[in-house]
C-alpha positions as CSV (number, residue, x, y, z in Angstrom):
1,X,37.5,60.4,89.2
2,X,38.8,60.8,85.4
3,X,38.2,57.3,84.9
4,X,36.9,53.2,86.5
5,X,36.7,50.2,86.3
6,X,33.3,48.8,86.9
7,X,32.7,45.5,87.3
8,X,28.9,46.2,85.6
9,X,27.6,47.9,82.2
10,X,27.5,51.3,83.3
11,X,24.0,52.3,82.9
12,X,25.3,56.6,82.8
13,X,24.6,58.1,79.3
14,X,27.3,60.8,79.7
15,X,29.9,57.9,80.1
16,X,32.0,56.5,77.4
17,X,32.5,52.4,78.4
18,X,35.1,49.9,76.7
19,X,34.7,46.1,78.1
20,X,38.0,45.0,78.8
21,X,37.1,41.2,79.6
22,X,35.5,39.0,81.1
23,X,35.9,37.6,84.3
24,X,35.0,33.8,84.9
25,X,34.4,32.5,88.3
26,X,35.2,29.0,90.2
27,X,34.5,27.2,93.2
28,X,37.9,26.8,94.6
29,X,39.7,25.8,98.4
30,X,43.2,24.9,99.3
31,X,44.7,22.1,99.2
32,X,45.1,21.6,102.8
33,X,41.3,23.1,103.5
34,X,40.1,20.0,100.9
35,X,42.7,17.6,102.9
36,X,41.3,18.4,106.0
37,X,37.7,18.6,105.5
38,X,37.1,16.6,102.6
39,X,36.6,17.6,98.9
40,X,32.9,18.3,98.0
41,X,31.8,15.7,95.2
42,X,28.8,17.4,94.2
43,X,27.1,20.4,94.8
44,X,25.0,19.1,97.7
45,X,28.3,18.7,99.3
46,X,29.0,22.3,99.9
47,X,26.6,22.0,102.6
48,X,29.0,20.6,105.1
49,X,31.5,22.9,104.3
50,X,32.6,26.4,105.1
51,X,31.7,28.8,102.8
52,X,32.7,32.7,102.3
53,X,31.2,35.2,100.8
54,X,30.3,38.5,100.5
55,X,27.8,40.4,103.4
56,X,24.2,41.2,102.1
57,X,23.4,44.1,103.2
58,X,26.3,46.2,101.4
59,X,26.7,47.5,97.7
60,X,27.4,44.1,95.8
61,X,30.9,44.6,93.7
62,X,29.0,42.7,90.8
63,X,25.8,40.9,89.9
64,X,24.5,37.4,91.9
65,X,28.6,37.9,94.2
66,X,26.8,35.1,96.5
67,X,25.6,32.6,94.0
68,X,27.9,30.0,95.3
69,X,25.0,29.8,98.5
70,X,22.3,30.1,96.1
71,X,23.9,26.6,94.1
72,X,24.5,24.8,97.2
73,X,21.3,25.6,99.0
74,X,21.9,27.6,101.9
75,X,20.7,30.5,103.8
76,X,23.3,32.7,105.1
77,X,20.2,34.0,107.6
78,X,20.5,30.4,108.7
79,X,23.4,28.8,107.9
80,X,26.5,28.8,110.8
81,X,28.9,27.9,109.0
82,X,29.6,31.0,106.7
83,X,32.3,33.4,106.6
84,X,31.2,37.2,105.1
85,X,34.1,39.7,103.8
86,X,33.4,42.7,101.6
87,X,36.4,42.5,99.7
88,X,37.1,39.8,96.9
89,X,41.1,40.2,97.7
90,X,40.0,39.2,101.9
91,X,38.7,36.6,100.4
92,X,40.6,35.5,98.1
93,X,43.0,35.5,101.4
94,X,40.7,33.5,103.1
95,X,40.7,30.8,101.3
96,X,44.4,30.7,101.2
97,X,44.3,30.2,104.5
98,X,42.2,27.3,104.9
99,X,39.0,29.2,106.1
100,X,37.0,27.6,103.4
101,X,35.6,27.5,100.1
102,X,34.7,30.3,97.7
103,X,34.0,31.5,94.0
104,X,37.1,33.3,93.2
105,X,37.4,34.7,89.4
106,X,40.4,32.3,87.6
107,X,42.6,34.9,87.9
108,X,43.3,35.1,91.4
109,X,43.4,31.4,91.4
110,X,46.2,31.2,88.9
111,X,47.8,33.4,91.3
112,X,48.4,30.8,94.1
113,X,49.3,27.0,92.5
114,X,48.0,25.8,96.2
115,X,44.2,26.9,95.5
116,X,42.7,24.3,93.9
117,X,39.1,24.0,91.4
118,X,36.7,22.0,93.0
119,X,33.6,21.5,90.8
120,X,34.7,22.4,87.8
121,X,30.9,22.1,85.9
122,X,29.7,24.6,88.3
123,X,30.0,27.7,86.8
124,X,28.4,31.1,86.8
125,X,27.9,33.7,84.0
126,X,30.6,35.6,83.9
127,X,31.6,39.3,85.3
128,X,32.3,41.7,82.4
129,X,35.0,44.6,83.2
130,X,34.6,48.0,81.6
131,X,37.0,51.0,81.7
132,X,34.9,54.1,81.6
133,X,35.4,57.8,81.8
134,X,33.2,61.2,81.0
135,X,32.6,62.1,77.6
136,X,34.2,65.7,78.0
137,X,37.5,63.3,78.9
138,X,37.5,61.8,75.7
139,X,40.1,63.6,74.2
140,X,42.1,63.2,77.2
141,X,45.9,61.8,76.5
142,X,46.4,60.5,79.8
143,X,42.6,58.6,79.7
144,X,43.9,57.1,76.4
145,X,47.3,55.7,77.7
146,X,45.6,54.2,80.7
147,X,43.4,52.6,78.6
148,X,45.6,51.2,75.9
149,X,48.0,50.0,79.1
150,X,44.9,48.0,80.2
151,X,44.1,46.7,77.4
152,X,47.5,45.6,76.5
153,X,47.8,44.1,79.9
154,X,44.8,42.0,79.8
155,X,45.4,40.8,76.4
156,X,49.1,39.7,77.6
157,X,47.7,38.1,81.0
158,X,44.5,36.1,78.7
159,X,47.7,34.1,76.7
């Protein structure tokens, strides 16, 4: 590939690495998943509760993807009532759907008015986003309109 976006600092000398943002995560469910099954009050709560996330034993998309079981206290090895998808757009659909509740980054949530933020102190560092290509690209037109698209982009969508 000429170019990616990583959701980690790229750790590759030969690569050349602009952050684009940020990403900040929530707990969120639906509004009919919370009006069915209550809304969690507190962390401990989460332990009655259906929660989806991503399968451990294949290449994380970014650092600590599960630390929504980590907060509320639960196994996955021994918890039943856990859904695993290895795809943050399944389960962003997920939780559409009323399967449960999951850490989504804020802007997939802004993306559906029915998902709602359900412990809003609980927060986890956030997921930087770099755009990085090979130094022998760097004089590459096409690598530099890509890039200034993106940047644009997420500027515009951060208003």
């Amino acid at each position: 590939a000429d170019a990616a976006i990583r959701l980690y600092k790229p750790e590759q000398p030969d690569l050349i690495q602009r952050q684009l943002t940020t990403l900040n995560f929530r707990i969120c469910a639906s509004s009919s998943y919370l009006k069915k099954h209550g809304t969690p009050k507190d962390i401990k709560d989460l332990q009655s509760h259906t929660l989806i996330g991503f399968p451990e034993n294949v290449p994380a998309p970014y650092a600590d993807p599960n630390w929504l079981f980590r907060i509320a206290g639960v196994d996955p090895e021994d918890y039943n009532k856990i859904i695993m998808m290895n795809s943050l757009y399944a389960i962003q659909r997920a939780v559409e759907s009323d399967a449960g509740i999951a850490s989504l980054p804020d802007y997939m949530i802004r993306q559906n008015p029915d998902l709602q933020i359900i412990l809003p102190d609980a927060e986890r560092a956030g997921v930087d986003m770099y755009f990085v290509y090979p130094e022998e690209r760097r004089h590459s037109r096409r690598i530099a309109i890509l890039r200034d698209f993106l940047v644009e982009n997420i500027q515009k969508a951060g208003k």
